[in-house]
C-alpha positions as CSV (number, residue, x, y, z in Angstrom):
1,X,5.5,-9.7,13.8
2,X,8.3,-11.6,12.7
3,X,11.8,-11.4,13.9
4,X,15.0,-11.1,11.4
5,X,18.4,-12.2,12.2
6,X,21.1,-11.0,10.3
7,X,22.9,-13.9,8.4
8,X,26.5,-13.7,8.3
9,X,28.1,-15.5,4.3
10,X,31.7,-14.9,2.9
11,X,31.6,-14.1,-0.1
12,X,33.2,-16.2,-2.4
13,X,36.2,-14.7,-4.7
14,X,34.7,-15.3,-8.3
15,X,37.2,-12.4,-10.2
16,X,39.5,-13.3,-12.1
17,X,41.5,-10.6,-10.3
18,X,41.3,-12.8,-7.2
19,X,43.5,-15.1,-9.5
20,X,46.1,-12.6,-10.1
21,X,46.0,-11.2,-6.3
22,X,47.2,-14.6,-5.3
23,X,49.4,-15.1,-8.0
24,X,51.3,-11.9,-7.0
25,X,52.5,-13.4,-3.6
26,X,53.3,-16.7,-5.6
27,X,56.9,-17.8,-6.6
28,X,56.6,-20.4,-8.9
29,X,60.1,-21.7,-8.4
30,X,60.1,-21.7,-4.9
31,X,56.2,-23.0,-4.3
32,X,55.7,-25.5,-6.9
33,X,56.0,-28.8,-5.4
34,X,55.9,-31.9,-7.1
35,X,55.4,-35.5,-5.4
36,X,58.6,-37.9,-5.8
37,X,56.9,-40.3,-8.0
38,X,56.6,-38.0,-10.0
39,X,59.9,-39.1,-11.8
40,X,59.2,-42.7,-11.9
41,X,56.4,-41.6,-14.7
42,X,58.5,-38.5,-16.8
43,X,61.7,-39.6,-18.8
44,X,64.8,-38.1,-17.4
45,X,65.2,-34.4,-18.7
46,X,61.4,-34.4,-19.4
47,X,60.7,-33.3,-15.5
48,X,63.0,-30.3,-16.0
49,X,61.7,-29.1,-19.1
50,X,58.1,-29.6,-17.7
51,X,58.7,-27.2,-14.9
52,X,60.1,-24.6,-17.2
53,X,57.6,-24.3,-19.7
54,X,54.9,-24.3,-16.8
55,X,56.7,-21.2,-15.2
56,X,57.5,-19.7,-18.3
57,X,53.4,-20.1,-18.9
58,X,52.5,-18.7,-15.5
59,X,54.9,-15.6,-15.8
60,X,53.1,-14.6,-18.9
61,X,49.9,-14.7,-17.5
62,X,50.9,-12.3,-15.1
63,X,50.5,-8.6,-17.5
64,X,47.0,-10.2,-18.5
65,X,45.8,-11.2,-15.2
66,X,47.0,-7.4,-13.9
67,X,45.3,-5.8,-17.2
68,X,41.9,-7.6,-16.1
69,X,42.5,-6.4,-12.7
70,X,42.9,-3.0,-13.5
71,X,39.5,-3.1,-16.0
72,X,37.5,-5.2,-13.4
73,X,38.5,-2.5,-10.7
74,X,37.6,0.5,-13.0
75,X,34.4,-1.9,-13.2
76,X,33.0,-3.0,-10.2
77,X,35.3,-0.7,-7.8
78,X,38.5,-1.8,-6.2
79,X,36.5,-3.8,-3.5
80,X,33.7,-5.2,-6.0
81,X,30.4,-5.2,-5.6
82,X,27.2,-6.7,-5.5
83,X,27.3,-7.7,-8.8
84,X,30.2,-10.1,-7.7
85,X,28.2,-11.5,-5.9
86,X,26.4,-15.3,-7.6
87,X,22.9,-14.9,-8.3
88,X,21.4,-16.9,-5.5
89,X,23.6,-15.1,-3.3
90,X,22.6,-11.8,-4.2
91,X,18.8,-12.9,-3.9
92,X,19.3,-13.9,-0.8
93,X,21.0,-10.5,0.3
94,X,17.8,-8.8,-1.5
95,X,15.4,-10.9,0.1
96,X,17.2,-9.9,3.7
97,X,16.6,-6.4,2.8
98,X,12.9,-6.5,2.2
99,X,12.4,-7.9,5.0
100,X,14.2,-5.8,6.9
101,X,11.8,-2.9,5.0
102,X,8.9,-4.9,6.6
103,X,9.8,-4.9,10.0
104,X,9.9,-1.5,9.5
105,X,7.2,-1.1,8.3
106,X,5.3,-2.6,10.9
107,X,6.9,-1.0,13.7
108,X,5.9,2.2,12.1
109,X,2.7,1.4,12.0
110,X,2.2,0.3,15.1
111,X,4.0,3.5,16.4
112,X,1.7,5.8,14.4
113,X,-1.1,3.7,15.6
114,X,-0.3,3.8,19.5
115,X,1.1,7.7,18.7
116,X,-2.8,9.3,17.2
117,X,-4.3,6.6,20.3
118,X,-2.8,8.5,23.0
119,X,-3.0,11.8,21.7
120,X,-7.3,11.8,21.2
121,X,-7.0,10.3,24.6
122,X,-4.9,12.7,26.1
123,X,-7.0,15.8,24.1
124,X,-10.4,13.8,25.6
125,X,-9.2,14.2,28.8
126,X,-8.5,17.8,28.4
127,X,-11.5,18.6,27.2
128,X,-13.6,16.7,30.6
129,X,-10.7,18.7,32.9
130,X,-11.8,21.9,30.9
131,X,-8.3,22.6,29.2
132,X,-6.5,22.3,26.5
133,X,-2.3,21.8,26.6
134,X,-1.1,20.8,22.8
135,X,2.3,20.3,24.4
136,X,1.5,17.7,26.4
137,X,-1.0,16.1,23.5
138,X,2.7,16.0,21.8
139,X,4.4,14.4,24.5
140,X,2.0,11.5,25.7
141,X,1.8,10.7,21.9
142,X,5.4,10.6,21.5
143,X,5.6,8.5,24.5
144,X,3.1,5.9,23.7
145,X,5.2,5.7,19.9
146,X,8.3,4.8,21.7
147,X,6.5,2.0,23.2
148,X,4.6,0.7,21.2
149,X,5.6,-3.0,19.8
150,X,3.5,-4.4,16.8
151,X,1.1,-7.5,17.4
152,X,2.7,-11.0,16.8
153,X,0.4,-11.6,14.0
154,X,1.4,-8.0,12.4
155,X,2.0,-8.1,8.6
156,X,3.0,-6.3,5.6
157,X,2.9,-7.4,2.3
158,X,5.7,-7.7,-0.3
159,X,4.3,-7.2,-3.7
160,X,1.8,-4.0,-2.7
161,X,3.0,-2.5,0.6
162,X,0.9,0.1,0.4
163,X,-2.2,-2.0,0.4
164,X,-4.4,-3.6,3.6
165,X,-5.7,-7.0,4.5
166,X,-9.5,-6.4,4.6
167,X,-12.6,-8.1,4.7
168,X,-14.9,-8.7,1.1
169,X,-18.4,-9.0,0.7
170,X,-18.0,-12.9,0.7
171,X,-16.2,-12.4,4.6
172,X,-13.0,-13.5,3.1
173,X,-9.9,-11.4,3.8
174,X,-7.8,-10.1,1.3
175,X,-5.0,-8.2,0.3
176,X,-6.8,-4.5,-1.0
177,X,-7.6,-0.9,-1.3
178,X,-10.9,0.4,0.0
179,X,-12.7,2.2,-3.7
180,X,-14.8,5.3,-2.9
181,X,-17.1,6.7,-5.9
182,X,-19.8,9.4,-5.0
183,X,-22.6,8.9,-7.9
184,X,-25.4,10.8,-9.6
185,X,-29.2,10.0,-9.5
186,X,-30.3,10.8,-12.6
187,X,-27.7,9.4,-15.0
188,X,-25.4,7.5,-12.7
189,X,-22.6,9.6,-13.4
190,X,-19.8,9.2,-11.0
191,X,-18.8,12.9,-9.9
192,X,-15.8,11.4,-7.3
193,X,-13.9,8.2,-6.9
194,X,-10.8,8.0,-4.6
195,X,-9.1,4.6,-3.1
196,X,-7.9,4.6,0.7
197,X,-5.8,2.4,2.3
198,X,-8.4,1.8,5.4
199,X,-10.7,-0.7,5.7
200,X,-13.6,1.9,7.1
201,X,-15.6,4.0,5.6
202,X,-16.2,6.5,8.0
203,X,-13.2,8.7,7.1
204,X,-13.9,9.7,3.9
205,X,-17.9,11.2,4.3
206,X,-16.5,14.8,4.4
207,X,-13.6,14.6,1.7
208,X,-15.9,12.6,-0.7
209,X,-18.6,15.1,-0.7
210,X,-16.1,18.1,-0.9
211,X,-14.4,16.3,-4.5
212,X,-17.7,16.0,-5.2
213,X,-18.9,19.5,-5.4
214,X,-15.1,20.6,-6.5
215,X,-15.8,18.3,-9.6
216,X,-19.0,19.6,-10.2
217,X,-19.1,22.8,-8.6
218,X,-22.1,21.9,-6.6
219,X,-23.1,20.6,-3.6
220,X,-25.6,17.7,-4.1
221,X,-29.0,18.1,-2.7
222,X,-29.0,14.7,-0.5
223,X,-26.2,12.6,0.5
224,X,-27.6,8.9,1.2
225,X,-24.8,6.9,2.6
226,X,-24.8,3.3,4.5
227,X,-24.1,2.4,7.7
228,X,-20.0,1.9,7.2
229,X,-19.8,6.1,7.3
230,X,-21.9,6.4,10.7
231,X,-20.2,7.8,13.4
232,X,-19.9,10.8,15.9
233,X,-17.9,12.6,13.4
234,X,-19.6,12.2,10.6
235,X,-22.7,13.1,11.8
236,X,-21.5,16.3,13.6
237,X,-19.9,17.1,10.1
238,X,-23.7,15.8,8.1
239,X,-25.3,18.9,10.8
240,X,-23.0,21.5,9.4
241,X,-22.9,20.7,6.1
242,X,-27.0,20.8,5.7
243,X,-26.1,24.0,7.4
244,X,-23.5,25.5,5.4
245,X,-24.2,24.1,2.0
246,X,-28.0,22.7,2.0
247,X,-26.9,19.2,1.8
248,X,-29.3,16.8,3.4
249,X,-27.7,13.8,5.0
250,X,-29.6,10.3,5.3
251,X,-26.9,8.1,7.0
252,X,-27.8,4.7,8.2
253,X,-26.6,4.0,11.8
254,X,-27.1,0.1,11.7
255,X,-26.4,-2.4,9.3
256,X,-29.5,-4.0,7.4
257,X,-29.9,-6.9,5.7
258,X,-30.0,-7.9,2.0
259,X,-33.9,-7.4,2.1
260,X,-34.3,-6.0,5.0
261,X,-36.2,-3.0,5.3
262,X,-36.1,0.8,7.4
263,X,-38.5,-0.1,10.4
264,X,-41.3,2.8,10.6
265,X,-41.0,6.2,13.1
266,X,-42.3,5.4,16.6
267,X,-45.1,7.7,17.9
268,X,-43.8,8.6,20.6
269,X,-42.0,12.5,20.6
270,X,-38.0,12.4,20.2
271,X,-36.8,13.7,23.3
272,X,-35.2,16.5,23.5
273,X,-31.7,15.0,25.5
274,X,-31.4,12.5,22.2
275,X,-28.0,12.1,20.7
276,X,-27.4,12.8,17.0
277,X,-27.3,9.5,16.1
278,X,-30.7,8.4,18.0
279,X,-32.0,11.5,15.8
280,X,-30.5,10.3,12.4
281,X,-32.0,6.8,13.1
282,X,-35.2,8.3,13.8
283,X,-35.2,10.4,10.8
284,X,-34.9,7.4,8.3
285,X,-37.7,5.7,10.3
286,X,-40.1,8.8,8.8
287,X,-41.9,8.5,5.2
288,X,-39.0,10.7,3.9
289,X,-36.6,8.9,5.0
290,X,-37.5,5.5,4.6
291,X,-38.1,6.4,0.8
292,X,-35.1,8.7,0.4
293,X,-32.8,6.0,2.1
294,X,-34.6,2.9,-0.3
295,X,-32.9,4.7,-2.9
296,X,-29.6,4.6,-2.8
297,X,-29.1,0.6,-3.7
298,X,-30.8,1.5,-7.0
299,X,-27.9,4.4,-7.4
300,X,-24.6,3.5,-6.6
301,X,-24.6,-0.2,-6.3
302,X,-25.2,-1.0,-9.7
303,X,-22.8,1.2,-10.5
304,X,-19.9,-0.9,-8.6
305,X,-21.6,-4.1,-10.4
306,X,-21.4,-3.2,-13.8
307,X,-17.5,-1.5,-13.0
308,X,-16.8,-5.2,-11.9
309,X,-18.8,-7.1,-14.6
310,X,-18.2,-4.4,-17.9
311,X,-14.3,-3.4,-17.1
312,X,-13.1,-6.2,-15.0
313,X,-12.7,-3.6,-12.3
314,X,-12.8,-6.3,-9.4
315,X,-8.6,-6.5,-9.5
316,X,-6.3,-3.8,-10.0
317,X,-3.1,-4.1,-12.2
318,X,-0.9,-1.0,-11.0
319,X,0.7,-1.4,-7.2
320,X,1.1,1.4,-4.7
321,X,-1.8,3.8,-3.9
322,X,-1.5,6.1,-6.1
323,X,-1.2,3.5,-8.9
324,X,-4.5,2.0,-7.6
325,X,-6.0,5.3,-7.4
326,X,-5.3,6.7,-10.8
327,X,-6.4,2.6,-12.2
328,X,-9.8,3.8,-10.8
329,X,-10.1,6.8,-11.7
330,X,-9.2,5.6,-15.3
331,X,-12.2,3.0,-14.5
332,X,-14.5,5.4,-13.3
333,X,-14.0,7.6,-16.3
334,X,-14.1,4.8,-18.9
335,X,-17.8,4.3,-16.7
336,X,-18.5,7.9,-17.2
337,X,-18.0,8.0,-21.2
338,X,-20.8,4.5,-21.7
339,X,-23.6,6.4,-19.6
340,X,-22.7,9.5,-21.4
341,X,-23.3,7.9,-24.9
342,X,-26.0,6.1,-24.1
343,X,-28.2,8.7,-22.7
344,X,-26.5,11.9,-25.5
345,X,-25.5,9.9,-27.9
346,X,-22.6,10.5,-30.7
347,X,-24.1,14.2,-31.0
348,X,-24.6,14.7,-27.8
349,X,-20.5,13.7,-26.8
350,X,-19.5,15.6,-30.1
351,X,-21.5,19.1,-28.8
352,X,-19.3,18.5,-25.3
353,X,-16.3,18.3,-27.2
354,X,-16.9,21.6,-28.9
């Protein structure tokens, strides 16, 4: 977090109305002063002559200096503004301001953060008490948001605040948007594509598959998803789902390697006091799973690859998230139309049209 101090500038008079507002307190033949050598340097007479024609020169200014007062008024407003303002000036007074957004910003954030923090706490502890008070889930949130301060190294970004600092495939950190895209087997055909502002997967398993099946209006067979969507959640939600709509889950619970491959089932029985991720993990040990699970790098990574490659897809033009999200929809779409030629062909895309 950074702090921001208010900066206190006068601002300069640049109007020519400024001029005139001076002038009208100004009597010329009272306040003109001239230095006593002046007459050693102006014949006699001249002096007299000088003054007059300089006073007479000055009065008529005065109806043109209170004509451009009046316009400039009817203008800029009778006190001016920010457009009197010189151009450094006024970036500097911008600049001020989007800061000042930032700070903002960030202390929201970090309030919304400390806010969602104490209220699953709060509802956890409920829940081993054997009660449930949404009241005071309320209140313990709304007290950990009012004090909740941002980190020192807290940031926000300028150009895209709607974006996130997160980590690529390299390990580098950048400034981005996390791209979803649920894809087809067959034709790799992408049937959903979103962008989220967090760095983790894990939050978008359920709302991916149901975009999915609204695009298509069916639920896919399998779901094979890496280890980035594995958690408590998600595979509570995997259980019901294979329930509810026949969808069978393979979700990694560990991170692999490039070339690193599903170690085999043990022997032994599961027991029966295993957790649902100890029974996921098991499951992609078996001769299903393993060959199921192998699958899905042949799917939907070249699909990212050739987005990247083919479209350029690795940097987004628009700014904001919704920006970002319609750019990739607009990619995925564009990705969508090539597999669709190339496995129906001009007839094929003309018979869809109809």
């Amino acid at each position: 977090m950074f702090e921001v101090e208010p900066i206190e500038k006068s601002r300069p008079q640049t109007r020519t109305a400024a001029a005139d507002k001076r002038f009208r307190a100004f009597d010329p033949h009272q306040a003109l002063l001239l230095p006593p050598s002046l007459d050693d340097w102006l014949p006699e007479g001249h002096l007299a002559r000088f003054v007059a024609d300089l006073v007479d020169e000055i009065l008529d200014l005065g109806p043109v200096l209170a004509d451009t007062d009046e316009a400039e008024d009817a203008t800029f407003g009778v006190d001016g503004k920010d457009t009197d303002l010189p151009a450094e000036l006024d970036r500097r007074e911008k600049r001020l301001a989007r800061l000042q957004a930032a700070r903002a910003q960030i202390e929201a954030e970090a309030a919304d953060k400390a806010r969602r923090h104490a209220e699953d706490k709060d509802r956890r502890r409920q829940a081993r008490a054997g009660s449930s008070d949404e009241q005071a889930v309320t209140a313990a949130g709304e007290a950990a948001a009012a004090k909740a301060r941002p980190k020192p190294k807290a940031q926000a970004n300028f150009t895209d605040p709607d974006s996130r600092i997160m980590k690529n495939s390299d390990g580098a950190y950048i400034q981005a948007y996390n791209a979803q895209a649920v894809v087809d087997e067959a034709h790799q055909v992408i049937t959903a594509a979103d962008v989220t502002t967090n760095a983790s997967d894990a939050l978008n398993y359920t709302t991916m598959l149901d975009q999915s099946a609204a695009n298509t209006a069916t639920h896919p067979k399998q779901a094979l998803v890496d280890a980035g969507y594995c958690s408590e959640t998600n595979l509570e939600a995997a259980r019901d789902r294979q329930l509810a709509c026949s969808t069978d889950t393979f979700m990694a619970t560990g991170r692999l390697g490039h070339d690193e491959q599903v170690p085999p089932t043990p022997r032994r029985r599961i027991p029966k006091d295993a957790t649902l991720k100890e029974r996921m993990a098991r499951r992609l040990r078996t001769k299903p799973g393993r060959k199921a699970y192998s699958r899905r790098k042949t799917i939907v990574e070249p699909v990212f690859g050739q987005i990247m490659t083919c479209q350029n897809g690795r940097q987004l033009l628009l700014r904001g998230e919704e920006g970002a999200r319609g750019e990739w929809r607009l990619l995925a779409a564009c990705h969508n139309l090539r597999k669709i030629f190339r496995h129906a062909g001009t007839a094929g895309i003309a018979a869809l049209a109809d």
